[in-house]
N, C-alpha and C positions, 0 to 999 in steps of 0.2 A: 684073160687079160683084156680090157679094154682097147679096144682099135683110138687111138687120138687123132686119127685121120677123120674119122669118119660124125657126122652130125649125128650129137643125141643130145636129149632135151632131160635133163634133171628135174625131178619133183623129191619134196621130204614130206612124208604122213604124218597123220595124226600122231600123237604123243611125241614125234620129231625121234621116233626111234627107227626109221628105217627108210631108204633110197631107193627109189626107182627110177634106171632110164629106160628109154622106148627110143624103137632103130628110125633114124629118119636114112632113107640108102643103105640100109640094111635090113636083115633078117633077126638078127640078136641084139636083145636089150640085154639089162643087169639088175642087180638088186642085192643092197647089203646094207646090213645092219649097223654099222661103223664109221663108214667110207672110207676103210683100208683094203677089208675084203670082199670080193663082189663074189655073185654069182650067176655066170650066165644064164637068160631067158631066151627065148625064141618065140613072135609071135609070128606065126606059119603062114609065107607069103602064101603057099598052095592054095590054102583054103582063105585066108581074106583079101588076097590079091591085090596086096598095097606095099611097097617098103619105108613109103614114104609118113610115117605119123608123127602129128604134130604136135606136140607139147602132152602135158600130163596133167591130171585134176584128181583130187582124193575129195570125197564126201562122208569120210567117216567110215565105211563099209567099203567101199571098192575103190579102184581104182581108174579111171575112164582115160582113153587116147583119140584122138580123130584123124582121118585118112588126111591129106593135103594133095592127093595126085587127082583130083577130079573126078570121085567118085563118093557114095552115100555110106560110106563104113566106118564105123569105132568099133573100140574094142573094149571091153572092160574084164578086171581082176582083179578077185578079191584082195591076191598078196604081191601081184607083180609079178607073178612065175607064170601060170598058166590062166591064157584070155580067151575068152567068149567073144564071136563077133557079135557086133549090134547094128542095126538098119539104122539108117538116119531117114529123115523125110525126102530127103531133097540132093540132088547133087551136085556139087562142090570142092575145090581146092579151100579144104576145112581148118580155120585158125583156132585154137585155144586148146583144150576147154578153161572154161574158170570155172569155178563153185563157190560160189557168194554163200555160205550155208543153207541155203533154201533152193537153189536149184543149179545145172551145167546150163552154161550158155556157150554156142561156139557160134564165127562170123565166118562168111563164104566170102571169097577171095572173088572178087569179080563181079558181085553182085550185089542186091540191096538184102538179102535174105540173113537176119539169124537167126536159128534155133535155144531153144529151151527147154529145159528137160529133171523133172526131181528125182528123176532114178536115174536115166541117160542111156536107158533099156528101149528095146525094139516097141515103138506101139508109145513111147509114152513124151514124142518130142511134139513141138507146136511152132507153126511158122512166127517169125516176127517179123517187121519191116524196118530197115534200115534208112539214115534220113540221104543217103547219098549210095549211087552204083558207084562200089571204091575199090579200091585193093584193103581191104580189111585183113590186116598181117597179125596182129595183135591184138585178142581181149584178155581183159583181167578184172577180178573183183576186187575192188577198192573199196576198205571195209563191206554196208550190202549192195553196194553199186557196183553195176558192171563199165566198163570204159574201154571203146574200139578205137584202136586207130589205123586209120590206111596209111601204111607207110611209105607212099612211091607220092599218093597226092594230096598229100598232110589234111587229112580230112580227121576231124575228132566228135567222138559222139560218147552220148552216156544216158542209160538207164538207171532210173531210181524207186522201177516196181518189178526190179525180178527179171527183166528184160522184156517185160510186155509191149511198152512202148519208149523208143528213143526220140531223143535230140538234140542238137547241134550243140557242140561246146567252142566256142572261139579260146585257142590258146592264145597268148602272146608272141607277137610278132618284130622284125629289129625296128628300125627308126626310118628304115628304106622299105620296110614293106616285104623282106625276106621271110617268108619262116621258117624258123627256129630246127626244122624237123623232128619232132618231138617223138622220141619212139619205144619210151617205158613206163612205168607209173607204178609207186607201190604206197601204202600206207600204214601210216601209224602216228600212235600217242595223239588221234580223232586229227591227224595230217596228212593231208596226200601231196606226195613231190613226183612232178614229173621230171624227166632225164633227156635232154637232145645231144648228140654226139659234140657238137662244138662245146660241150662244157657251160651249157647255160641250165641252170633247172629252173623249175616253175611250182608254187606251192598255192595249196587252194586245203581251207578248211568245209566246202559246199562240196566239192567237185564239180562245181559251176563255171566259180570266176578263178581265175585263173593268177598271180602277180609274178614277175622274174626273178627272179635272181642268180648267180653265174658262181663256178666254180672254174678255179682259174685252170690252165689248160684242156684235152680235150680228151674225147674218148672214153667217156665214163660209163660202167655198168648198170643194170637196173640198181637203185639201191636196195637195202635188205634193214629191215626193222629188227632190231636186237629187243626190244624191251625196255630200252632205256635211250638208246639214239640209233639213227641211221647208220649206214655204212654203205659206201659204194668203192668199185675198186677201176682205178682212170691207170693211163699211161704211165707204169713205174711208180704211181703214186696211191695211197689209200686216202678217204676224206671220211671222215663223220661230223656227226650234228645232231644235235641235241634240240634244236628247232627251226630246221629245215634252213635257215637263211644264214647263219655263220656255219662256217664248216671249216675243220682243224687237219693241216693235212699231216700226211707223213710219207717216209719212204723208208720202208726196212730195207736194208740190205741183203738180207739171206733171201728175198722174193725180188728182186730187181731182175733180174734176167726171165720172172716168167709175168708180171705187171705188162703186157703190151698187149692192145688190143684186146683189151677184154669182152666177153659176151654175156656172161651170166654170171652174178655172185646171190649166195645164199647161206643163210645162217641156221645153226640145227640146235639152237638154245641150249650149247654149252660150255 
């Protein structure tokens, strides 16, 4: 049974037939075919000396994790059950990974440093430079861009050769000069919507320029690209959209008591 206490980070694979989480303050992850039945993983603090792993990347072949407690470790596996450690270059309080289909990129918390990597194996990452020393909490590949943001001092940055080289993205900001705190981003139908907790999003067909637009109340999930429109899940309420700037809300009743403070939503195309 899964501990609901406890932080773990969701990813869905290739052909979206199958789940894996990874322990963040723990020792056991999961993995199931359905999302009814799971089955315990353990990746063995003994020998990689981390409980702390941050998010999850699938490239077709494996599965890759990276350490967040200030050290140079990932992990990877082929099916989510049993992991390989991997050397990273460099050490780090380690965000992501993402896999843009051409390589893992992860960003170091604290630092200007991110890596790259086409296997995500010991021996095969490459420093990068970041345009700011930030709290780099989040990357993610937005279609083949990658896109960092430091969540503590809303700094936004974005590559568009693979993570060779970054640079500055200015999001939108209020009318007083506040920002927005912008701190998700997904894409699709060749659209990228960004997500701030006050319920305002931001849509960009570049991943450049940036324009607003708001969803009323607050607390919204990253959204999740169905194929056909967005979906993101906010306080009690569900919103989709069809192109990023109207969005249709709803409130089921049979999910009203678990709609609150949401952190992650995700779709398994079906």
């Amino acid at each position: 049974m899964i501990d609901s206490n406890k932080k773990e980070f969701l990813f869905n694979i290739s052909q979206w037939r199958r789940f894996v989480l990874v322990p963040n303050g723990s020792t056991t992850g999961a993995v199931t075919f359905n999302g009814l039945q799971w089955t315990a993983t353990t990746i063995d603090v003994s020998a990689f000396g981390s409980k702390n792993w941050k998010g999850v990347a699938y490239d077709g072949t494996k599965f890759l994790t990276v350490d967040f407690s200030g050290g140079n470790r990932a992990a990877s596996s082929p099916e989510g059950k049993v992991w390989t450690l991997q050397t990273l270059p460099y050490s780090s309080g380690w965000s992501g990974p993402a896999w843009n289909g051409t390589v893992f990129c992860a960003t170091g918390w604290g630092t200007t440093v991110a890596i790259t990597s086409p296997t995500g194996l010991t021996g095969s990452w490459t420093m990068r430079t970041l345009p700011f020393n930030s709290t780099w909490g989040v990357i993610k590949a937005i279609g083949t861009d990658f896109f960092a943001i430091a969540t503590i001092y809303e700094h936004y940055s974005i590559s568009q050769d693979n993570g060779a080289t970054w640079s500055t993205v200015n999001m939108p900001i209020s009318k007083n000069g506040v920002d927005y705190e912008w701190n998700n981003v997904a894409h699709g139908n060749g659209i990228s919507v960004a997500v701030a907790d006050d319920g305002n999003t931001a849509i960009s067909t570049d991943n450049l320029k940036w324009y607003q637009y708001g969803l009323p109340f607050s607390s919204w999930s990253p959204p999740a690209w169905t194929g056909n429109f967005l979906c993101s899940v906010g306080t009690y309420f569900i919103a989709k959209s069809t192109d990023s700037v109207s969005w249709m809300m709803s409130k089921p009743t049979n999910l009203y008591s678990y709609l609150f403070y949401p952190t992650a939503f995700a779709w398994n195309r079906s």
